[in-house]
ZAZATOR-635889 format. One record per residue: y, x negated, z of N, C-alpha, C in turn; residue in one letter. Coordinates in pm, whole numbers, plus 32768, in hexadecimal, padded with zeros to 4 digits. Atoms other than C-alpha are relative to their C-alpha. Layout:
BEGIN
YXZYXZYXZa
...
REM end
This chain:
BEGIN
806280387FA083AC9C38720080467FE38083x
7FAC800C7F7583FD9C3873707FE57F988018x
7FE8805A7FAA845D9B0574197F88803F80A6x
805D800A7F7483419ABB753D8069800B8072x
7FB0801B7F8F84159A8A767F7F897FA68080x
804480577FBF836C9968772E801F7FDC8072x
7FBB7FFD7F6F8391998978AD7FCE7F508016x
7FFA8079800783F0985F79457F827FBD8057x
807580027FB282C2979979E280487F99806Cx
7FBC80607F8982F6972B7B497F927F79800Ex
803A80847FAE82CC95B27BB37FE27FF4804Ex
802580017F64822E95787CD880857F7F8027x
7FBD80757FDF82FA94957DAC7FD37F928048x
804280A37FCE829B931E7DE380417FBC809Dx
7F82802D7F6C83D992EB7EEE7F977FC48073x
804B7FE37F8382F0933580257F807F8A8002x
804D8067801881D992387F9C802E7F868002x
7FE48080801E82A391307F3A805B7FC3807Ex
7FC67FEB7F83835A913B809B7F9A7F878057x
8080803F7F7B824E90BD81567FEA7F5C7FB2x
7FFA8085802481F18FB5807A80527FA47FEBx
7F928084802D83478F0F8041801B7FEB808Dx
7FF3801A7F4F83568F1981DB7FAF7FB58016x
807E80257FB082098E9F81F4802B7F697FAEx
7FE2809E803582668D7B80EF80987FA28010x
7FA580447FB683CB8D36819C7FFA7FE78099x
806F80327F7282EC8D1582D77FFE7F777FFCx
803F8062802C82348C1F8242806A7F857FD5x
7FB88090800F83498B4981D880617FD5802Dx
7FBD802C7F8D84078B45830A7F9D7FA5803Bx
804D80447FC282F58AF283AE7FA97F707FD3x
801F80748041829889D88299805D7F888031x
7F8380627FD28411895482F47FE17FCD807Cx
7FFC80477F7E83CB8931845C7FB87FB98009x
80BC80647FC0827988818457801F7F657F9Bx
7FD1807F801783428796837180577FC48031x
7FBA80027FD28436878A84327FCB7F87809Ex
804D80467F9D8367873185637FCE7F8F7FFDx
80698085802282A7862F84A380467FB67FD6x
7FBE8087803E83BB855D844380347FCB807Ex
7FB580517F778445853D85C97FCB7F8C8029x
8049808F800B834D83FD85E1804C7FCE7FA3x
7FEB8049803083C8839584E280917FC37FE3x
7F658022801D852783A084D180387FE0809Fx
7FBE80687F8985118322864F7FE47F858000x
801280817FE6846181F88601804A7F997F7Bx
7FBE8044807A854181BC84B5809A7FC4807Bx
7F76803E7FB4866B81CA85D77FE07FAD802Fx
801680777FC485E480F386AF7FDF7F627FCEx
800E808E808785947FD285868098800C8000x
7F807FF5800786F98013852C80687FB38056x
7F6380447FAE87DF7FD486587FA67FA1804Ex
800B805D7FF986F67EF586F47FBC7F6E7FD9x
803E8061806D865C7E4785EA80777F9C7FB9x
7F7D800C8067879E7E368517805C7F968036x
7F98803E7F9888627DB7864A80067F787FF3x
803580797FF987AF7C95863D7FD27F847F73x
8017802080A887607C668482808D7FAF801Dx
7FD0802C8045880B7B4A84177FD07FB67FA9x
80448088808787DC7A0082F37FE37F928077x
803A80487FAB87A3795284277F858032804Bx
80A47FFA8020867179F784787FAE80237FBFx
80787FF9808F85DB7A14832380087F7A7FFDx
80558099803E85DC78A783197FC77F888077x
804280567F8D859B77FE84827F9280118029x
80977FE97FC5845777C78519802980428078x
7FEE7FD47F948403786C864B7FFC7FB9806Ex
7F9A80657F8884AD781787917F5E7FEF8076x
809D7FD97F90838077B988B7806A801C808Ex
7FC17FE67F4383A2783D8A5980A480357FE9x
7FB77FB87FCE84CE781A8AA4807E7FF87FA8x
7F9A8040806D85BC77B8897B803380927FD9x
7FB47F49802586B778C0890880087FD07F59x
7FEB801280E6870878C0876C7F83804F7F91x
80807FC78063860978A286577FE680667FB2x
80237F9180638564798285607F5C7FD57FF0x
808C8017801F842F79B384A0800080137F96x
801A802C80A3845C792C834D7F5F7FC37FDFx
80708010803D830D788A835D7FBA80807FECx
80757F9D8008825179BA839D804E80457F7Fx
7FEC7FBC808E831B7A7582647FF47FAD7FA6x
80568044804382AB796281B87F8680247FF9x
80A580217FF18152796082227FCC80857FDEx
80387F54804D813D7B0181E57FE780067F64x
7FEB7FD2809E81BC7AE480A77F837F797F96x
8059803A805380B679AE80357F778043800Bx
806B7FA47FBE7FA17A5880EC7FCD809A7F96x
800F7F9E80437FDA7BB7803880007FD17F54x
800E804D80C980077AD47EAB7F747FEF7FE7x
8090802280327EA67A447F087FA1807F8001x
803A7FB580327E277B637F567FE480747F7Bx
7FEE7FCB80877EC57C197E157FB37FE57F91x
805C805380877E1B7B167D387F8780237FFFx
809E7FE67FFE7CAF7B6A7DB7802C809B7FF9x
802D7F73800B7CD87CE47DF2800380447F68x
7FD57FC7808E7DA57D2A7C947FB180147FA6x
806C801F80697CC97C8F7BA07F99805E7FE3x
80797FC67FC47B9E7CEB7C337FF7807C7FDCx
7FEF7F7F7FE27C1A7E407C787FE880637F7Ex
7FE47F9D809C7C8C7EAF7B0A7F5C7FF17FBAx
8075800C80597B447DFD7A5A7FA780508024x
80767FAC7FB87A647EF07B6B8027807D7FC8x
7FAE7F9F803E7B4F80157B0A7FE1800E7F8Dx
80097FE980A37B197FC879877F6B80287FFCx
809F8005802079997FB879C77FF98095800Dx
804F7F6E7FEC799981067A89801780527FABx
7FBF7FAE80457A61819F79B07FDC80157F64x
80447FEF809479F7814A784C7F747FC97FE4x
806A8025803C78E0804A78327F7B80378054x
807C7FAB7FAD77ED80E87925802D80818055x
80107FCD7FAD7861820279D17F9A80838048x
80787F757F87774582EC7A2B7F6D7F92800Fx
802880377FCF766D81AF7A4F7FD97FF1807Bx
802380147FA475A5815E7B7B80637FB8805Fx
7FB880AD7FB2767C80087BD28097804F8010x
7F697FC5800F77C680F97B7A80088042809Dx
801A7FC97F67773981DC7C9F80187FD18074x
7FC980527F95770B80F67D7480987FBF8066x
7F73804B7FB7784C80407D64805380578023x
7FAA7FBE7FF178EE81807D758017801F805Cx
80247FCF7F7A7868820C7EAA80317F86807Ax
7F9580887F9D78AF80927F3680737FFE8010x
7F8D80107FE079F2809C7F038043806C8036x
7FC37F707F7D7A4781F97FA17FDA7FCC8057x
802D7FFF7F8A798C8185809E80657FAC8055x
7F7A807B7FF27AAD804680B2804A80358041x
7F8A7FBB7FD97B8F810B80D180188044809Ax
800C7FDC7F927B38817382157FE27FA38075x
802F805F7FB37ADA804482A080347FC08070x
7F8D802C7F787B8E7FCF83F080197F577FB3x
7F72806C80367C7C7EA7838D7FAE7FA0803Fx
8051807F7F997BC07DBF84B17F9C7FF57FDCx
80AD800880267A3F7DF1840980737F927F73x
7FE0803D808F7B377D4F82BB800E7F57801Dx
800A80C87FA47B9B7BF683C67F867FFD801Cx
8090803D7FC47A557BDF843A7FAD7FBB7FA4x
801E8018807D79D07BE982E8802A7F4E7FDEx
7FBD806E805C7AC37ACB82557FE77F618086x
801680787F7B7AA67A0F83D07F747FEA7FD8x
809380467FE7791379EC83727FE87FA47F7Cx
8027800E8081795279CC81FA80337F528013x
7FA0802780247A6C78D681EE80207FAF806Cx
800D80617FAE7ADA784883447F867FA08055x
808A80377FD2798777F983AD7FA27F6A7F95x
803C806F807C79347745826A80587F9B7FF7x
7F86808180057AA5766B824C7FE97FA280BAx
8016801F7F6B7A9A764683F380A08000802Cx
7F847FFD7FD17BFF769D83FD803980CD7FD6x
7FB97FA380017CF277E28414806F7FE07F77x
7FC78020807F7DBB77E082DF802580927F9Bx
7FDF7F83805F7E7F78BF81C47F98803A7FA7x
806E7FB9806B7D5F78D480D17FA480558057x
805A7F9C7FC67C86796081ED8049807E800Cx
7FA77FA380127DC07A4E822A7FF080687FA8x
7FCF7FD180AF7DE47A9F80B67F5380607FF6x
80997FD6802A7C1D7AF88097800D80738056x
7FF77FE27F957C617BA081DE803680CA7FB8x
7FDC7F79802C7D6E7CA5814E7FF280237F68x
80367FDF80837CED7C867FFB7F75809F7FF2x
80487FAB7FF07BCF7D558075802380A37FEDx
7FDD7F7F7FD47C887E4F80D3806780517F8Bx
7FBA7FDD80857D517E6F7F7F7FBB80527F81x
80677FDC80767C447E867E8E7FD1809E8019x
801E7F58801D7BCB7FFC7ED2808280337FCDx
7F9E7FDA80107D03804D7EB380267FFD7F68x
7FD1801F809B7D5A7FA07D607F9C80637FA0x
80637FB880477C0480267CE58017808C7FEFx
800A7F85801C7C1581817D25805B803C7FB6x
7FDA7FB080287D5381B07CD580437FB47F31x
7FFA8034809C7D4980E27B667F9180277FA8x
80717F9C801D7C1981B17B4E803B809B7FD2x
7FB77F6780217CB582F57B3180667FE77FBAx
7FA1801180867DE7825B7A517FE17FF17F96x
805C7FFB80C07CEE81FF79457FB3806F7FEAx
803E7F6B80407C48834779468067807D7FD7x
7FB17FBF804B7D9583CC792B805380067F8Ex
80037FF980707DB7835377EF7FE680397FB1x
80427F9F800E7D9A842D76E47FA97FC97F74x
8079803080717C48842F761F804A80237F4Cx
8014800C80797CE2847174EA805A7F707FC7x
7FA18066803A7DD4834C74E77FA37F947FFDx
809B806480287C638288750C7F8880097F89x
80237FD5807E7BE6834D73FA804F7FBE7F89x
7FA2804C807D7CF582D3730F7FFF7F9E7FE7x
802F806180187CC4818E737D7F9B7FE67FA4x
808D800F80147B61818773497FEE7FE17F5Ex
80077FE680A97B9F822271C5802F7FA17FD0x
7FCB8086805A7C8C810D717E7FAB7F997FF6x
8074806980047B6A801C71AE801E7FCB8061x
802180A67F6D7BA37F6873047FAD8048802Dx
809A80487FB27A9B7EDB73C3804780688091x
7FEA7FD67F757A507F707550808B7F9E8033x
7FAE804C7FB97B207E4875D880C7800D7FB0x
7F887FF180117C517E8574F7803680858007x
80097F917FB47C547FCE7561806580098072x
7F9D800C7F677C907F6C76BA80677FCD8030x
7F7B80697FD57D857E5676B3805A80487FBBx
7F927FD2806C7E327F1B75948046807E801Ex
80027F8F7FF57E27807075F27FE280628088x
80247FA17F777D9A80C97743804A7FD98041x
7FAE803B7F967E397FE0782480717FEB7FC3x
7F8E7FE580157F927FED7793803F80828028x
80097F5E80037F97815D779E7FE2803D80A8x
80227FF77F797F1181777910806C7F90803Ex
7FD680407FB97FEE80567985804380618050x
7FA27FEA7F9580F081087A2E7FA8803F8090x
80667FF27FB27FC481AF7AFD7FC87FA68059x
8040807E7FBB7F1580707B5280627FBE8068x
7F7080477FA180747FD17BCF7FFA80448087x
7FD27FB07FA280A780F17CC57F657FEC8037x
807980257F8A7F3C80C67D5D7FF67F71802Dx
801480B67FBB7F527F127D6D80948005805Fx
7FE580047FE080A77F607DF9800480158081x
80357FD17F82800880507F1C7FC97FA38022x
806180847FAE7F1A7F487F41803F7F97806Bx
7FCD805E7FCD80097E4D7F80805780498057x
7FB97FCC7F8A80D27F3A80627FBC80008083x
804C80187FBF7F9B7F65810E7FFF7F768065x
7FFC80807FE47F427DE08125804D7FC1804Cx
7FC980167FB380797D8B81B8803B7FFA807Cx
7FD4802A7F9080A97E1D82E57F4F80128048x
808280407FB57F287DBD837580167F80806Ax
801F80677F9C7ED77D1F84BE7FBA7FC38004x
80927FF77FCE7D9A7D3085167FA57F747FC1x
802E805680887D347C6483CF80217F80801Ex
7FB5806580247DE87B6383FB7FF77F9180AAx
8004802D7F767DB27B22858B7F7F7F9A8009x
806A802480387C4A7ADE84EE7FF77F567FDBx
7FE2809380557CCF79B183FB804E7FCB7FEAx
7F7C804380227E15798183D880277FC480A4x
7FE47FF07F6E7E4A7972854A80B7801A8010x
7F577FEE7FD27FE57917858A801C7F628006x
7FF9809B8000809277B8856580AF7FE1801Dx
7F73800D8013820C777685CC802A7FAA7F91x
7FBC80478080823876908493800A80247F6Bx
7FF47FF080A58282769582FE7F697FC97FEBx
809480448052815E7657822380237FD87FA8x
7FCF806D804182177593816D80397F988045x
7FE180627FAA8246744382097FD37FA47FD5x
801A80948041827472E181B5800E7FF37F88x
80018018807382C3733F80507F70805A7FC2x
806D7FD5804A816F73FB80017FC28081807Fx
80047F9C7FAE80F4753F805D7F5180208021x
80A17FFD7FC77FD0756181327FCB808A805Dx
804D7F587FFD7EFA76C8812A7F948003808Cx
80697FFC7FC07DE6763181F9802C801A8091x
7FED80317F767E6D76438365802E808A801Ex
7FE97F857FB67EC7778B843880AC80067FDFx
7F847FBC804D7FC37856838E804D807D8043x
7FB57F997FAB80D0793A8436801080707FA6x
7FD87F97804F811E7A9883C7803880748061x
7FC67FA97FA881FD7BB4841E7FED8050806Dx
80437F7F7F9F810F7CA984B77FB17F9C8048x
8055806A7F99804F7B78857C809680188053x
7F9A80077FC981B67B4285CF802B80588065x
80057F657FB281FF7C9E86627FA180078055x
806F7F927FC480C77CD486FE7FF67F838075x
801280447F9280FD7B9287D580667FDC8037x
7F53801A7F8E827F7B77883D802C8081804Bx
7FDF7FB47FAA826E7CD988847FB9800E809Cx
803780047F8181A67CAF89B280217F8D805Ex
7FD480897FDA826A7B668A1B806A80278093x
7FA87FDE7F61833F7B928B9380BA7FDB7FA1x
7F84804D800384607ADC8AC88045806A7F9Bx
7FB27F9C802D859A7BC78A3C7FF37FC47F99x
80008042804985A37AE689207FC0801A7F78x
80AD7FEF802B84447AFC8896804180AB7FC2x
80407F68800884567C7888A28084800F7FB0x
7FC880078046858C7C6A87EB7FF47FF17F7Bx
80258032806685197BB387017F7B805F7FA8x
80947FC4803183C07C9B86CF8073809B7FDCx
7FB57F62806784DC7DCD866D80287FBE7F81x
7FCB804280A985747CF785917FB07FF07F8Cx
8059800F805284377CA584D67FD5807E7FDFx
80207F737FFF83BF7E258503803380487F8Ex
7F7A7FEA806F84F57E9184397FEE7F927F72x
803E8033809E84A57D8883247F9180107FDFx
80A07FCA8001832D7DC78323802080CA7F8Fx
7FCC7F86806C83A37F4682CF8029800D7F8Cx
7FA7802F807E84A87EDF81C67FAF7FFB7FB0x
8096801E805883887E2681067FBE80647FF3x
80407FAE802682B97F378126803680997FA3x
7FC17FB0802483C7803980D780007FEA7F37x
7FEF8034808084277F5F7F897FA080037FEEx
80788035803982C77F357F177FF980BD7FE6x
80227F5A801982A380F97F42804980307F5Dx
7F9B8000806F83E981007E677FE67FC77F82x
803180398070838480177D657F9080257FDCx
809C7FB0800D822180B67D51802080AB7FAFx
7FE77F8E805C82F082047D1B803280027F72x
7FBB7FFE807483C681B87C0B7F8B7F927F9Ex
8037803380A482A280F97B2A7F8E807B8002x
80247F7F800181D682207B71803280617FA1x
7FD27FB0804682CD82E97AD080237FC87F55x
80118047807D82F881DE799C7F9A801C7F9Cx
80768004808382598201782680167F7D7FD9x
7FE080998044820E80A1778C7FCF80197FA5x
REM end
């Protein structure tokens, strides 16, 4: 039996095709580099400028002195990093709560509900909301009703502005739970509620963290809010032995937003210096948001 002789079959060649496209996609990611490139020069000029003349000026003497008035040289603005950091706790306490229990509703006990709808669409809508409609808000709610400027109005103020935030995104951590590890529950015999404390929200935490953390990254550096109710106060709110919320409360970004416009070298010194800690805080709060993000509990 004769052997066939099987001529060889020609390949076409791909070369000439694939030419173009690996040009056309090392185009593309030159040109990805530069446009990131471009878009970080803001930012890595206004990281220098925090830096050498922010830095110049960071010491433990002005994280803990009040601020200097006219024409006085020294000082710091320990109250106001006080007054940020009570300001952003109160508001933590109202937005958090709040936030997750709205989150649990949309998410498991009603979510294709009417009231689910609603709140949902509300709170995208939050999210968009100019920062100054959030003081105005807490100035009609809150200072209008006490008759004073104060941290709790502060705290309602940027609380506002937290809560979409917490919601939406502790909303999408409990749906990224997975249904069968709620199935299993279920079979073992727990109830809806042990479910959630047991099984949903453990399981979603690291999720939830990384959206109350944005929040509070958010929260912290706000003006607008705060010009509303908190107004600005050169003193501690602690005084005389007991600490008093009710009275006009200083904070970093009040701080900033009124020594930088001051004639005196001092002042404006002082508003880098705060600038540069204002960042920090916000920096630490991104960081800690990433790494529980990435956490299993």
């Amino acid at each position: 039996m004769n052997a066939r002789v099987l001529a060889p079959v020609a390949v076409p060649s791909l070369q000439h095709k694939m030419e173009g496209r690996s040009l056309f996609s090392v185009a593309l990611s030159g040109l990805a580099w530069v446009c990131a490139l471009l878009a970080s020069v803001p930012l890595l000029s206004v990281l220098y400028l925090l830096i050498t003349r922010g830095g110049a000026r960071l010491s433990m003497e002005v994280l803990t002195e009040l601020p200097p008035a006219g024409f006085e040289m020294g000082g710091g603005f320990g109250n106001a990093l006080a007054g940020t950091f009570v300001m952003v706790g109160i508001a933590a306490l109202i937005a958090i709560p709040v936030g997750i229990m709205a989150a649990i509703f949309l998410a498991e006990l009603g979510p294709s509900s009417k009231m689910a709808n609603i709140a949902r669409f509300s709170a995208k809508t939050l999210t968009g909301l100019p920062s100054i409609l959030a003081g105005v808000f807490a100035y009609a709610i809150v200072v209008l009703t006490t008759g004073t400027y104060s941290a709790p109005a502060g705290g309602v103020a940027l609380a506002v502005l937290m809560l979409p935030i917490v919601v939406l995104t502790a909303e999408e951590a409990i749906k990224m739970v997975p249904k069968i590890m709620k199935d299993a529950a279920y079979g073992m015999g727990c109830t809806r509620s042990q479910v959630i404390w047991k099984v949903i929200l453990p399981t979603g935490l690291p999720a939830i963290l990384t959206g109350v953390m944005l929040a509070v990254a958010r929260a912290a550096g706000e003006t607008a809010p705060l010009l509303f109710t908190a107004l600005f106060s050169n003193y501690w709110l602690y005084q005389d032995g007991k600490l008093d919320l009710m009275n006009p409360t200083a904070s970093l970004a009040v701080l900033i937003y009124n020594f930088s416009g001051m004639p005196f070298e001092n002042q404006i010194e002082l508003a880098w210096a705060a600038s540069l800690v204002l960042v920090l805080i916000v920096l630490v709060i991104n960081v800690v948001s990433r790494y529980f993000g990435r956490q299993k509990f």
